[in-house]
N, C-alpha and C positions, 0 to 999 in steps of 0.2 A: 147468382150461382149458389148452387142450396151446399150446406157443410161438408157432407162427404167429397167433392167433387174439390170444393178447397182444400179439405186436409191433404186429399193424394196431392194436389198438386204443390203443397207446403213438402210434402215428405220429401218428392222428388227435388226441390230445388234444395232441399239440407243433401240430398245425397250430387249432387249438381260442385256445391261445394267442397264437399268434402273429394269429388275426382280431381277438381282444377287445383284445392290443396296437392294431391297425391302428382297430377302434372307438373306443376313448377317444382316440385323436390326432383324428380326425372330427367327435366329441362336444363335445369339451372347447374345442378353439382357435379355433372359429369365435366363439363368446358368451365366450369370458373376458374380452377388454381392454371389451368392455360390461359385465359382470361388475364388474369392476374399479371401472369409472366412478361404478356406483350407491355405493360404497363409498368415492366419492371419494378414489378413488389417483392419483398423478400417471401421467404418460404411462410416467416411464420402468418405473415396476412391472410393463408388459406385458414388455417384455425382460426384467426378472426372473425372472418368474414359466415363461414357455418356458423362460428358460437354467437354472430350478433343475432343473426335469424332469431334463433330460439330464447339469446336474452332479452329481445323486444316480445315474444310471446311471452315469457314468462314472467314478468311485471305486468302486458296490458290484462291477461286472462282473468285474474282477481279482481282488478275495475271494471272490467267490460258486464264478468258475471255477479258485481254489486249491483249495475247498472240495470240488467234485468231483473234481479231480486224486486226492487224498487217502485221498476214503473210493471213489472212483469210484461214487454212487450221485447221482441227480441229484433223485428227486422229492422228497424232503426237502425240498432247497433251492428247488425248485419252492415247494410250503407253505409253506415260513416267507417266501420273498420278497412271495405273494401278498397275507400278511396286511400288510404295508404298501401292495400296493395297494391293499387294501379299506380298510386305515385312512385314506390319505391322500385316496379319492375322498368317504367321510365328512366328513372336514373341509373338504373343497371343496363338499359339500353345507351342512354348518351354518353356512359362509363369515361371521363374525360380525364379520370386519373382513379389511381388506387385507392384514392379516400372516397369517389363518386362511390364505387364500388362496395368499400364496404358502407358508406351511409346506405346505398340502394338496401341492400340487406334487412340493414339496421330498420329503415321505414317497413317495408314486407314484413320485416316480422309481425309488428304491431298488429294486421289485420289476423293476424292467427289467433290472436286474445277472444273475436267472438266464439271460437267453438265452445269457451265457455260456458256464453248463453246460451248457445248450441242446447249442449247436453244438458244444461238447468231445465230448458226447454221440453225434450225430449224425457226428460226425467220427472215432469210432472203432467204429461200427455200421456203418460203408457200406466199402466200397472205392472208391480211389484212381478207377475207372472211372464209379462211378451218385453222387458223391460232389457234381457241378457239379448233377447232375440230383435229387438230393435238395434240396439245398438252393433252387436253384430254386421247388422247389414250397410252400416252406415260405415264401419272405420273397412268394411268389403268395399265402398266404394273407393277409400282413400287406396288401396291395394290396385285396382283397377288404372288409378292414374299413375300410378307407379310405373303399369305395363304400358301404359300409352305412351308418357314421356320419352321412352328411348326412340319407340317411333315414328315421334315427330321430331327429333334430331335426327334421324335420315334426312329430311327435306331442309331441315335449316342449318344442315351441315354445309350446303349447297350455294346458302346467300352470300351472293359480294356484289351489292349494286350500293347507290350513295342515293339518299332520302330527303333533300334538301341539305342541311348543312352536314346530316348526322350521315354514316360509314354503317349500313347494313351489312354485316359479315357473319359469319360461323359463328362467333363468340359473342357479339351485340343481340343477334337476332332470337334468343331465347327471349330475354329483354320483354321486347317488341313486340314479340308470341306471344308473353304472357300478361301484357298490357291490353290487348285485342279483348285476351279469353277473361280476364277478370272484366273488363268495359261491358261484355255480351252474359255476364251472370249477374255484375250490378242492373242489366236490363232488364236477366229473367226473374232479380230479386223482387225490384218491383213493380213487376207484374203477377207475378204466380204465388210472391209468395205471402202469408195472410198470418196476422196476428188471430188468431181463434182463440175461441173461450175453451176452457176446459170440461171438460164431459161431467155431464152432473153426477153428484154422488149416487152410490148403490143404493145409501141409507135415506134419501130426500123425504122421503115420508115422514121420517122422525125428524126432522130438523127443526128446532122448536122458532116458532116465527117472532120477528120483535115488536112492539108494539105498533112500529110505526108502520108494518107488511100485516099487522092485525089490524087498522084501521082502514089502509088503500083495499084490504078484500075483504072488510063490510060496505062500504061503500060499492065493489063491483056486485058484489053476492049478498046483500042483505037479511037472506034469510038461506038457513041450511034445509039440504032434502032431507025428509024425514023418514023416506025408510033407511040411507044410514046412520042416520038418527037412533031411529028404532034398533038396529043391529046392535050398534053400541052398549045400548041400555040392557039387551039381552046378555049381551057379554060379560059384561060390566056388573050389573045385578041394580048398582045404584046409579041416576045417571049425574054426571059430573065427580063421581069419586074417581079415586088416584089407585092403581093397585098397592099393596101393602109389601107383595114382593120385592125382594133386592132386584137392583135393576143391574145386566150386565155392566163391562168393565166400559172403562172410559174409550170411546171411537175416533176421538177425534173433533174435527173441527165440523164435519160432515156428519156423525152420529152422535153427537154432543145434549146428554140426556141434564134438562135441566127442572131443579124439583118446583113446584107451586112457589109462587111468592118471589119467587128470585130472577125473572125477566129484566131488572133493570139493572143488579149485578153484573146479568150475561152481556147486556148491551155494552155498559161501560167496560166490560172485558172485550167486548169485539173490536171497540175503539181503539185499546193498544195493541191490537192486533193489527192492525189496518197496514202498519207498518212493520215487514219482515224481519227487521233488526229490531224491534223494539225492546225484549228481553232476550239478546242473541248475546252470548259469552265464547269469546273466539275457545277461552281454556277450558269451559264444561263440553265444548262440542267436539275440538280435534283431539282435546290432549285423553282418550278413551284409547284403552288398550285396541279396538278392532278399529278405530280409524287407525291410530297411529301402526298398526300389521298392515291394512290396505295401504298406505302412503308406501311406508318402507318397500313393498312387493312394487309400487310403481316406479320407486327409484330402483332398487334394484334390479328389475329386469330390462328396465332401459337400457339404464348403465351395461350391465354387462353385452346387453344387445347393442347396442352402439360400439360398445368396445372392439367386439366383433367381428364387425363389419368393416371398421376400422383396421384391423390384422387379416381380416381374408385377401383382399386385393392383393396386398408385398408380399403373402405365401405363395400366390398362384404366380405369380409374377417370381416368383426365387427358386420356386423349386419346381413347376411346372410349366414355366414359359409362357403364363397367359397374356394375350393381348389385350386389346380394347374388346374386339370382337367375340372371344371369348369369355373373357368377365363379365361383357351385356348378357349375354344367353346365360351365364349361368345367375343371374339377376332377373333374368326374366322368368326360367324355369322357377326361382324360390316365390317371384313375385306369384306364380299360377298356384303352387305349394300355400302358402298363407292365404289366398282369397278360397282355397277347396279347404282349410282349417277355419274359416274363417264362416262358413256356409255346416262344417260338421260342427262347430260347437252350438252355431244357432240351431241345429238339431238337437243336438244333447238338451239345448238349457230348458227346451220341453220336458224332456224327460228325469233330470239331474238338476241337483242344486247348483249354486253358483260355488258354495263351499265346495265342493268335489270338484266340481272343473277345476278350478284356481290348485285343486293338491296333483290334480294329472296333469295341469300343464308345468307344477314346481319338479315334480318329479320327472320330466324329460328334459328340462330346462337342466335338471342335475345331471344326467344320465348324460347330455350333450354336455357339458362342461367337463366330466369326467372322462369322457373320449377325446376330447382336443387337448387336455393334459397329460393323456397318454399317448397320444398319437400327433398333433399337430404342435405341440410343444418342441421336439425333434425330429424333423421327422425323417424316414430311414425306407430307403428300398427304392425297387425302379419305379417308373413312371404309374403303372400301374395301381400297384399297391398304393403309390403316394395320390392318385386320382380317386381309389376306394375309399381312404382316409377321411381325405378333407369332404367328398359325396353325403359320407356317412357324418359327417361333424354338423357341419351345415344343414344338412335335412334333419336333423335331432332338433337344432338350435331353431330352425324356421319351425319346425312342425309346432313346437310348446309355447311358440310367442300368440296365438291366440288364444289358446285355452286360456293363460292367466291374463291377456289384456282385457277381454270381453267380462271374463270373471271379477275380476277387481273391479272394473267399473262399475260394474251392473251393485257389487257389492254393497261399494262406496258408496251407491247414489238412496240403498237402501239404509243404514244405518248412520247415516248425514241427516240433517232437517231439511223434510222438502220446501220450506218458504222462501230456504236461501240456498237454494243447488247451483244459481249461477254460481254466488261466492266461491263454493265448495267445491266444483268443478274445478273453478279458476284455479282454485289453491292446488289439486290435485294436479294440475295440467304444469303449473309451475314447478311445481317437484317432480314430474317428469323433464321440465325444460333444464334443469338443475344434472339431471343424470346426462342428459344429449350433449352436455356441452362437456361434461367432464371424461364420461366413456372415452369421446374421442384422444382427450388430452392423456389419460392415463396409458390407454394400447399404444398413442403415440411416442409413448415416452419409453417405452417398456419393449419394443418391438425387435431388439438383442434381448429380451431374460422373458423368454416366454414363460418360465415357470413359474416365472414372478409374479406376471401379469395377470395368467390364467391362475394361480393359486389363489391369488388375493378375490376373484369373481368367486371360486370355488367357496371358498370360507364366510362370502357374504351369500350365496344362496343356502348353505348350510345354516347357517343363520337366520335368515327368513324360515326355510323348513320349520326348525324351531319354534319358533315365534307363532308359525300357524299353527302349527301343534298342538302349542298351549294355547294358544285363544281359540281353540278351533268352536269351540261350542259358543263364542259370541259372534260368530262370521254367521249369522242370520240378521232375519229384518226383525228388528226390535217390537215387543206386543206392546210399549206404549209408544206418547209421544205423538211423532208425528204419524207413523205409521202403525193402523190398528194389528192389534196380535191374529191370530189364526180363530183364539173361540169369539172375538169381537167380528170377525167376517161370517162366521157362521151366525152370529146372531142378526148380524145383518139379513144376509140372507134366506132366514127364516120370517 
């Protein structure tokens, strides 16, 4: 099977995952805290049981994305993370008490830790330019399983037969669903999907070879052709001299201009290179004003997007009467809402920075925060007007959650070191799992003092704004380092 023909089918099976991700969220948290109830768990086990999901992602993500730093090979870790999601949706099937229930959680989480690799992955397959627009399409897919999920709870609302010893029911049979679907993607994983090498550098002409790549092609090619032979010496004026000019700036590992006499210097440097961590410093790489802006943008808009989500339901449900049925639709409608923001920013990032996405999605993200503090804080009038309200709240708050997801990442993955993107994902994906788990805990707590609730999100994205503000001129991809600057690409490519 020749390269191209593997990549598509690599690309489809990370977006493969990332749907049946986007399905068991769909599946699983509409019926669990009823789940629960039969099993008679107290109330607080449903916050359990969500915060374990995301605390087993957010510990394995940092290992998983060392793991591929490492061997640089991701579908391994792909495999082995799956078989805990298919163990843990097992156990949420045989659910034979409230502790099965939340361990089932507990193991599922773990397998979220590869999107790590995932994106380490995807972040050193793409360039710096289709990089917002890759990504884009992939967390479009997790959007996708969102919209699926509720309707395959049509069908599994429906199950009450008995499975040998196990009780297939409305609440096990999510479970069991998504035991199947994860079994049928650990098959498509390994089949379709392919550890690839990465696309040669732009600059391979320059890349000065080492002794031991300068002896295997004398040995193939013993003697050079002489008319560019000849060209050279024209060019040149002398043959075998060196120009006198300064040579552009440092490119990298790929354009890496090295002077006469110093090939064995370069070798024993490529040695400690060999390994990604070898000169890696957790505190020179994160603790930098534009990571530490990208992290905080990741928590905070979690956080308050969690929080959210978390106070829309008991609104609808208090002051407009929604039911089940209505609360899907209006879940489904925001899910169609975010995959069409999700498809306009992979538009924009053609033509816009990722810095500018990230201040138009902080800026709606405010605009929405500031209408639900004036308006869904107390809210007042007939049904109507209270339906215009929350309409207008919600589509503000859904519209901005892609512009700054896809932007932060895309950002992060530029201004990070690419030899350890797994790590660096990891860690970013943890400080998202850090907001998932508190968002809920704090709207829950707060859900009588709206003012309180929605103030304190208010005062933390006015804070981020800030923050952007003044960093705003390092929210680029850095001209050294791992990533060449803009006049090292042009000289490339000249």
């Amino acid at each position: 099977m020749d390269y191209p023909r593997k990549k598509q089918l690599t690309k489809f099976t990370i977006g493969l995952l990332f749907l049946a991700g986007g399905i068991e969220y769909a599946v699983i948290l509409p019926t669990v805290w009823s789940y629960l109830q039969t099993l008679d768990a107290e109330p607080y086990f449903l916050g359990l049981a969500i915060s374990a999901f995301s605390f087993s992602g957010l510990i394995t993500g940092p290992l998983f994305g060392y793991w591929s730093d490492r061997t640089r090979q991701t579908k391994a870790i792909i495999l082995f993370a799956n078989l805990f999601q298919i163990a843990g949706n097992f156990m949420y099937f045989v659910g034979s008490s409230r502790w099965m229930v939340l361990s089932s959680r507990l193991v599922a989480g773990v397998g979220t830790g590869a999107g790590a690799s995932i994106f380490g992955y995807l972040t050193r397959a793409t360039t710096s330019q289709e990089r917002a627009t890759v990504f884009a399409a992939v967390m479009a897919c997790r959007q996708v399983g969102l919209l699926i999920g509720p309707a395959c709870n049509l069908f599994l609302r429906l199950f009450d037969f008995r499975l040998g010893p196990f009780i297939v029911s409305k609440y096990t049979s999510p479970g069991l669903f998504m035991c199947v679907v994860w079994l049928l993607i650990q098959f498509i994983v390994m089949t379709m999907y392919y550890d690839l090498p990465l696309s040669p550098p732009p600059c391979s002409e320059r890349v000065v070879p080492t002794s031991s790549d300068v002896l295997e092609e004398e040995e193939e090619e013993p003697l050079m052709r002489h008319e560019a032979g000849q060209e050279e010496v024209e060019e040149t004026g002398i043959y075998g001299s060196t120009s006198a000019e300064p040579r552009g700036p440092v490119l990298g590992d790929e354009c890496r201009y090295v002077p006469n006499g110093h090939l064995a210097d370069e070798e024993a440097a490529n040695v400690s290179e060999k390994s990604p961590f070898g000169n890696f410093s957790a505190w020179r790489e994160y603790l930098r004003e534009e990571v530490v802006v990208l992290l905080t943008a990741q928590f905070i808009t979690l956080f308050n997007q969690t929080a959210l989500e978390t106070m829309v339901t008991p609104i609808t449900q208090r002051y407009l009467n929604f039911g089940e049925l209505e609360n899907s639709l209006m879940y489904f409608l925001c899910g169609i809402e975010v995959i069409c923001g999700f498809f306009l920013v992979r538009c924009l990032s053609a033509r816009m920075k990722d810095r500018t996405i990230l201040v138009i999605g902080l800026v709606i993200c405010n605009v929405a925060c500031v209408w639900c503090l004036l308006f869904l804080a107390r809210p007042q009038g007939g049904f109507a007007v209270l339906l215009t309200e929350l309409v207008v709240g919600v589509f503000l708050q859904v519209l901005g959650l892609p512009f700054v997801a896809v932007s932060q990442v895309s950002l992060f993955s530029k201004v990070t070191a690419e030899r350890t993107q797994g790590f660096s994902q990891g860690l970013r994906r943890s400080v998202g799992g850090i907001a998932t788990i508190l968002g809920p805990l704090w709207a829950g707590s707060l859900m009588d003092n709206l003012y309180i609730m929605l103030g304190a999100m208010m005062v933390l994205l006015t804070l981020l704004m800030i923050m952007v503000g003044l960093s705003y001129g390092y929210l680029v991809e850095p001209a050294g380092g791992d990533v060449p600057s803009e006049a090292a690409q042009d000289e490339c490519s000249s």
